[in-house]
C-alpha positions in Angstrom: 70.1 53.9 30.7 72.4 53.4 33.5 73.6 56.7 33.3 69.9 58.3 33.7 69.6 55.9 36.5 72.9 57.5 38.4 71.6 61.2 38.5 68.5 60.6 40.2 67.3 59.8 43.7 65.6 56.3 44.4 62.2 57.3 43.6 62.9 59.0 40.2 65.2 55.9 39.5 61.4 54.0 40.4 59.5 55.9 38.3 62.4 55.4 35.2 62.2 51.7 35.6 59.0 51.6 35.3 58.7 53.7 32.2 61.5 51.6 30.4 59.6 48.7 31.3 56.3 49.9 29.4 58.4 51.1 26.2 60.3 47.9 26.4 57.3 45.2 26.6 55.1 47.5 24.4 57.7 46.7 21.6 57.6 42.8 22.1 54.3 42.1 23.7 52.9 43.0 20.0 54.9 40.4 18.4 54.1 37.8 21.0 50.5 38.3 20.6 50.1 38.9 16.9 47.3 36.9 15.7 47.3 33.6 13.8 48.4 33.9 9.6 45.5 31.9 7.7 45.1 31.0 4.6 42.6 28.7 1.8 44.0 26.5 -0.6 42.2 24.8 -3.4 43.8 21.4 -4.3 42.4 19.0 -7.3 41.9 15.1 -6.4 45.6 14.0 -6.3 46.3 17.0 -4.0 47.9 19.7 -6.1 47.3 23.4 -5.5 45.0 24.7 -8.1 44.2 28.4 -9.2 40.2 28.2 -8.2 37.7 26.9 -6.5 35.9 25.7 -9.2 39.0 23.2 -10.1 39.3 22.3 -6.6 38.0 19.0 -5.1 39.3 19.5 -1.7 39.6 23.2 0.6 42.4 23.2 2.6 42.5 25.8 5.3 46.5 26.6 6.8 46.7 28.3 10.3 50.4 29.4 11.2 51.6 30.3 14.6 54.7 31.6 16.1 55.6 27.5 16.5 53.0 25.3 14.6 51.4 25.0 11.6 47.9 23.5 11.9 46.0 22.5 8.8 42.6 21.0 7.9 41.4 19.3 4.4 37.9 19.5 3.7 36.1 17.9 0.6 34.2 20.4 -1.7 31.4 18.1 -2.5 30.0 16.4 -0.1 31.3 18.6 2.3 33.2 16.9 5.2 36.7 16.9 6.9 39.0 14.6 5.3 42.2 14.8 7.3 43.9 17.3 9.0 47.2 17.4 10.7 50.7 19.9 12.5 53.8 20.5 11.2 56.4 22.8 12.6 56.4 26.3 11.8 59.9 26.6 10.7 59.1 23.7 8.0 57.4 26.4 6.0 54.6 25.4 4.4 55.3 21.9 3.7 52.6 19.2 4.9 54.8 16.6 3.2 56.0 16.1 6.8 53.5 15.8 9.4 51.5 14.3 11.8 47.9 13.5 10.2 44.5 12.3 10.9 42.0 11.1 8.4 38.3 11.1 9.3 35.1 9.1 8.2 32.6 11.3 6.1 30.5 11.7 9.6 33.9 13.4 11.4 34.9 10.3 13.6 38.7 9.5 13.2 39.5 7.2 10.5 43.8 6.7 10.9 46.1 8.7 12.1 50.1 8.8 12.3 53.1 10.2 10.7 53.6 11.8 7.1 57.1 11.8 5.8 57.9 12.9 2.2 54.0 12.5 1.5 54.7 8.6 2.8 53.0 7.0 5.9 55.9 6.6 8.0 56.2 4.7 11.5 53.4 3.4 12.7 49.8 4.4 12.2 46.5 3.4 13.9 43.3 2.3 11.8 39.6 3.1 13.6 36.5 1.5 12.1 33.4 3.3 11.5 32.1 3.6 14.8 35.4 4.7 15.9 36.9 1.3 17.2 39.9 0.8 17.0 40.7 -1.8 13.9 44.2 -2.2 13.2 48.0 -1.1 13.8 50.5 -1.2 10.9 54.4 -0.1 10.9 55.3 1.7 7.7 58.8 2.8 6.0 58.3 5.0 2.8 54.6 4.4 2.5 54.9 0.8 2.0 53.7 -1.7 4.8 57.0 -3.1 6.4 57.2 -4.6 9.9 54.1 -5.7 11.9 50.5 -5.7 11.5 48.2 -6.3 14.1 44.4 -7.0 13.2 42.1 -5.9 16.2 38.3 -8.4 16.0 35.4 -6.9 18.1 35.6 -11.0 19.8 39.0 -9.6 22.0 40.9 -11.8 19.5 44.0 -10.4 17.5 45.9 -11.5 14.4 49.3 -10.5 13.3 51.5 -10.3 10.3 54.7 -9.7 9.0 55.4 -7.3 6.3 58.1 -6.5 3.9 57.4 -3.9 1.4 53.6 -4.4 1.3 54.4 -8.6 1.0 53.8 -11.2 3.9 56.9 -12.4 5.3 57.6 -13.9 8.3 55.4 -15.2 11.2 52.0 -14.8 11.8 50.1 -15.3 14.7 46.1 -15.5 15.5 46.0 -14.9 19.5 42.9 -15.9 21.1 40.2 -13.8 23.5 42.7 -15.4 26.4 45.8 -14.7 25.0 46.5 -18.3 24.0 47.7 -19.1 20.3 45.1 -20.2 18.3 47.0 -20.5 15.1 50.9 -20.2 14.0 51.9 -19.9 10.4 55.1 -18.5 8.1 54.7 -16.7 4.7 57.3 -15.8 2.1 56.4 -13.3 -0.3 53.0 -13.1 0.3 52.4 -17.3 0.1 52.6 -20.0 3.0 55.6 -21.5 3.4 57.1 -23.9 6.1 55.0 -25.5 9.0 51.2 -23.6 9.8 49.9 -24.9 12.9 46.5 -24.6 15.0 45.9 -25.5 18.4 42.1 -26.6 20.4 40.7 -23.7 23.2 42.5 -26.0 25.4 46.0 -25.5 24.1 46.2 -28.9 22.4 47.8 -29.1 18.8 44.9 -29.3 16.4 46.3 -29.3 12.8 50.0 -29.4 11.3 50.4 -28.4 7.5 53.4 -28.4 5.6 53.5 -25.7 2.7 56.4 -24.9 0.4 55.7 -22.1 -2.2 51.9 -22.2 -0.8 51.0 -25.9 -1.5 50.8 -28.5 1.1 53.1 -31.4 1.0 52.1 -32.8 4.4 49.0 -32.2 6.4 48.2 -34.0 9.6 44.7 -33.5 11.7 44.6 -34.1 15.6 42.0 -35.1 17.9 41.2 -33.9 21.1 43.5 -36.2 23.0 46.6 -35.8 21.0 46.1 -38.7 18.6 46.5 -38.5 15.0 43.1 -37.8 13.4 44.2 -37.8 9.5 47.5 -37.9 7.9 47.9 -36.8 4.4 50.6 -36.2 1.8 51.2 -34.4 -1.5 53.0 -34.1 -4.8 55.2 -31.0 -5.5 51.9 -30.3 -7.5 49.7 -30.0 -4.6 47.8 -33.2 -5.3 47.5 -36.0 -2.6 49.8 -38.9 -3.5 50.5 -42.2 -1.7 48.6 -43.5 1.2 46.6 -41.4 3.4 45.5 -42.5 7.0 43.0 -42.1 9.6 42.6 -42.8 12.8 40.1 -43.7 15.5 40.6 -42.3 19.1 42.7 -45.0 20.4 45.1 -44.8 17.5 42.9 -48.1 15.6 43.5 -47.4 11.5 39.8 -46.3 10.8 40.3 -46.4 7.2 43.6 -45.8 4.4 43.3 -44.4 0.9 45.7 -44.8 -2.1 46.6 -41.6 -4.2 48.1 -41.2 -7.4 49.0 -37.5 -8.5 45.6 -36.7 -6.7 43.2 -39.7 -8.2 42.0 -42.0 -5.9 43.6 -45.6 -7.0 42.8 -48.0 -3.9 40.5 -47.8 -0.6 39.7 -49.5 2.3 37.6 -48.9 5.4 38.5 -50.8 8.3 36.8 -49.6 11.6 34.5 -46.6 11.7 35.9 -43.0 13.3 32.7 -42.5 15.8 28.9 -42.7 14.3 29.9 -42.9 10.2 27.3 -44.9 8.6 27.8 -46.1 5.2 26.0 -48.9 3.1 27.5 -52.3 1.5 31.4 -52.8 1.2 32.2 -49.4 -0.5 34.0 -46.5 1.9 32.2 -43.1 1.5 34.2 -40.1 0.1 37.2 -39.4 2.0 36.4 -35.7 2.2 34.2 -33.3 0.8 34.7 -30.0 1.4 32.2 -27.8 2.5 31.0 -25.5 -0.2 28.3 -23.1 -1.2 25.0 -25.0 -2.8 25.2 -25.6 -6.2 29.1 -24.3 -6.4 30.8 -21.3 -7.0 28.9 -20.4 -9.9 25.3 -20.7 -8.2 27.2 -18.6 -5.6 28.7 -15.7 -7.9 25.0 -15.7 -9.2 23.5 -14.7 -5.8 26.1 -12.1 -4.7 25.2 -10.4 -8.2 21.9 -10.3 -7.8 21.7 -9.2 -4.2 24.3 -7.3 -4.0 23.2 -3.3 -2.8 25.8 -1.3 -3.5 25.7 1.4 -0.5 25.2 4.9 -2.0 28.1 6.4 0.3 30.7 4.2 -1.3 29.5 4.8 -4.8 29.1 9.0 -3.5 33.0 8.9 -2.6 34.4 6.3 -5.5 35.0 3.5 -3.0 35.5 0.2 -3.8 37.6 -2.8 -3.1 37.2 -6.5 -1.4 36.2 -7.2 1.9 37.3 -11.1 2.7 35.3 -12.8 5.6 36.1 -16.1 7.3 33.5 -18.0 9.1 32.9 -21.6 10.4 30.5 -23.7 8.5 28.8 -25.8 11.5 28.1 -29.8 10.7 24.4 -28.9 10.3 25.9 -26.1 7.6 24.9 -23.1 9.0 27.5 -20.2 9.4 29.3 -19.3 13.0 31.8 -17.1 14.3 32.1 -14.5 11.6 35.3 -12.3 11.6 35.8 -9.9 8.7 40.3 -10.1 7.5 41.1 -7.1 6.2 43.9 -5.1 7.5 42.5 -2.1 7.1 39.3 -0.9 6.5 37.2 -0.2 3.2 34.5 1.6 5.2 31.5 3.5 3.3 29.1 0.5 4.2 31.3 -1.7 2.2 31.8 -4.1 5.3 28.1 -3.9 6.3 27.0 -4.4 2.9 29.1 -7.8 2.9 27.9 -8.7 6.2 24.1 -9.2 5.1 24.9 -10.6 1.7 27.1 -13.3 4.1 24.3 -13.4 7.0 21.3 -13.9 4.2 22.7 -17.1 2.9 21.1 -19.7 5.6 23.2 -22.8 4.9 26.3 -24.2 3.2 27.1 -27.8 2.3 29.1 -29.1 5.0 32.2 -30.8 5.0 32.6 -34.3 5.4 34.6 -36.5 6.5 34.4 -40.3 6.2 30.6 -39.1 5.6 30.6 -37.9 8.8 29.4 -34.0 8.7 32.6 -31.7 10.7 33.0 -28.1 11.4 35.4 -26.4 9.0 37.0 -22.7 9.0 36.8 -20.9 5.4 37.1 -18.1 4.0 35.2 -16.2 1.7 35.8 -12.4 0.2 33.0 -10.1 -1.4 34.5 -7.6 -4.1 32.8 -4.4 -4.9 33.4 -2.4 -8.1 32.2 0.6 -8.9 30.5 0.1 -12.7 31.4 3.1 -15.2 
């Protein structure tokens, strides 16, 4: 070229350039711009490639370009967009390694993060179905390991550590204010150590005492700081030697003797605040607050009003969705929060949510006969009948 170039004046040298330039860029402008590869594959319910579309329960449609494969998972029946995610090109195609997003059946995001050898990997962001979001959880090889935070629509968060899908480690409830609201350690997936929970103003509320899950101390606070109740237990779990309470200005209110949880001697001394109770006996020491008529009259109801929602049953979903709420001293319920980490979806939470809001009143708890607030938890399990 540069020879062709040297025998000719300035303008012919012009006009070569130019022409080189058009034969050169009409060689590689092609292969710049040449159009995205598609392709459809049919996959069966566990994700394998099948032959035809009548074996296939989900559509997955491949778009390669010069850098990135971008691909899209639809289900066959209802039709909707299941996930769909990027990998790069030089991967081949391989969407064992990716970056994914999962969607609800009406197209608003349902999780996204990392794929790694088919494995959630790193950490991935749960929405809810209005496309909140609900939760963050660290992954290593598709098991939950590291921390978990649970997002509440309140502005409060709670979070746990995980090891290989098991609680262990600290966990924290944080409070709309950022304040700690409760403190707690597990060990393989069961409370163990000291669990403690604080008033809105910061003060220490409650101090339990678990090895392997079962309390062996547990002392109650009031308001001031003073020691409300003080209880121990057996390596069994069951209440043994004396039990105390306490009045606001530290006077013994009452004690209670406990052998391997029976109750062997009581004595009230001075009531706690407005306790009422007639002749010389004491009234319980605590009952706890509890569905009317007991679990049984409670299993009863949940079966017969339960609706399963036609979405869940359309896409096969079932599972448990666990609630915790605060039975008020007149018994009705407050301060609802749904636990799960991550969402069952499908109406599955809403569906729990009226069968929880429909029941008008629990049996409070008592103390010393006198009616308190308590936090429990309660979970609603949906199964999908053969």
């Amino acid at each position: 070229m540069l020879t062709l170039l040297q025998d000719c004046n300035i303008e012919q040298r012009m006009r070569r350039v130019i022409v080189w330039f058009f034969l050169l860029t009409g060689l590689w402008f092609p292969a710049l711009s040449q159009p995205a590869k598609t392709r459809l594959v049919y996959a069966d319910r566990n994700y394998k490639e099948v032959r035809t579309a009548r074996e296939a329960v989900y559509t997955v449609q491949i778009v390669e370009d010069r850098d990135t494969v971008y691909f899209e998972t639809w289900n066959k029946t209802p039709k909707a967009l299941v996930e769909k995610g990027k990998y790069p090109t030089n991967q081949g195609y391989d969407m064992r390694n990716c970056y994914m997003q999962r969607f609800w059946p009406d197209g608003k995001i349902r999780a996204e993060g990392q794929i790694k050898k088919t494995w959630n990997e790193g950490s991935w962001r749960y929405y809810d179905e209005e496309g909140i979001l609900y939760s963050t959880v660290e992954y290593e090889e598709g098991l939950m390991t590291g921390r978990a935070v649970r997002y509440y629509p309140t502005g409060t968060r709670r979070m746990f550590t995980y090891q290989k899908n098991i609680r262990n480690g600290e966990s924290y409830l944080i409070d709309t204010a950022s304040r700690m609201a409760e403190v707690c350690y597990y060990k393989n997936d069961t409370l163990d150590g000291v669990a403690l929970e604080y008033f809105n103003t910061g003060q220490l509320r409650r101090k339990t005492h678990y090895v392997n899950g079962l309390k062996r101390t547990d002392t109650l606070f009031w308001e001031n700081g003073v020691p409300f109740a003080c209880e121990k237990y057996n390596t069994m779990g069951r209440l043994e030697g004396r039990c105390m309470m306490y009045t606001k200005t530290k006077r013994i209110a009452r004690y209670d003797e406990y052998s391997d949880g029976e109750l062997t001697q009581n004595d009230c001394i001075h009531p706690l605040a407005d306790e009422t109770w007639e002749g010389d006996e004491c009234p319980p020491r605590l009952i706890e607050a509890s569905y009317p008529g007991g679990i049984e009259k409670y299993l009863e109801y949940v079966s017969a009003n339960q609706d399963y929602p036609e979405a869940a049953i359309q896409w096969k979903q079932q599972g448990v969705v666990e609630y915790e709420f605060t039975v008020a001293p007149d018994g009705s319920l407050k301060d609802v929060t749904e636990e799960n980490i991550i969402p069952l979806g499908f109406g599955l939470e809403k569906e729990s949510l009226r069968l929880l809001q429909k029941i008008k009143k629990f049996e409070p708890q008592r103390i010393n006969g006198r009616a308190v607030p308590v936090r429990i938890r309660m979970p609603y399990v949906f199964v999908l009948q053969e």
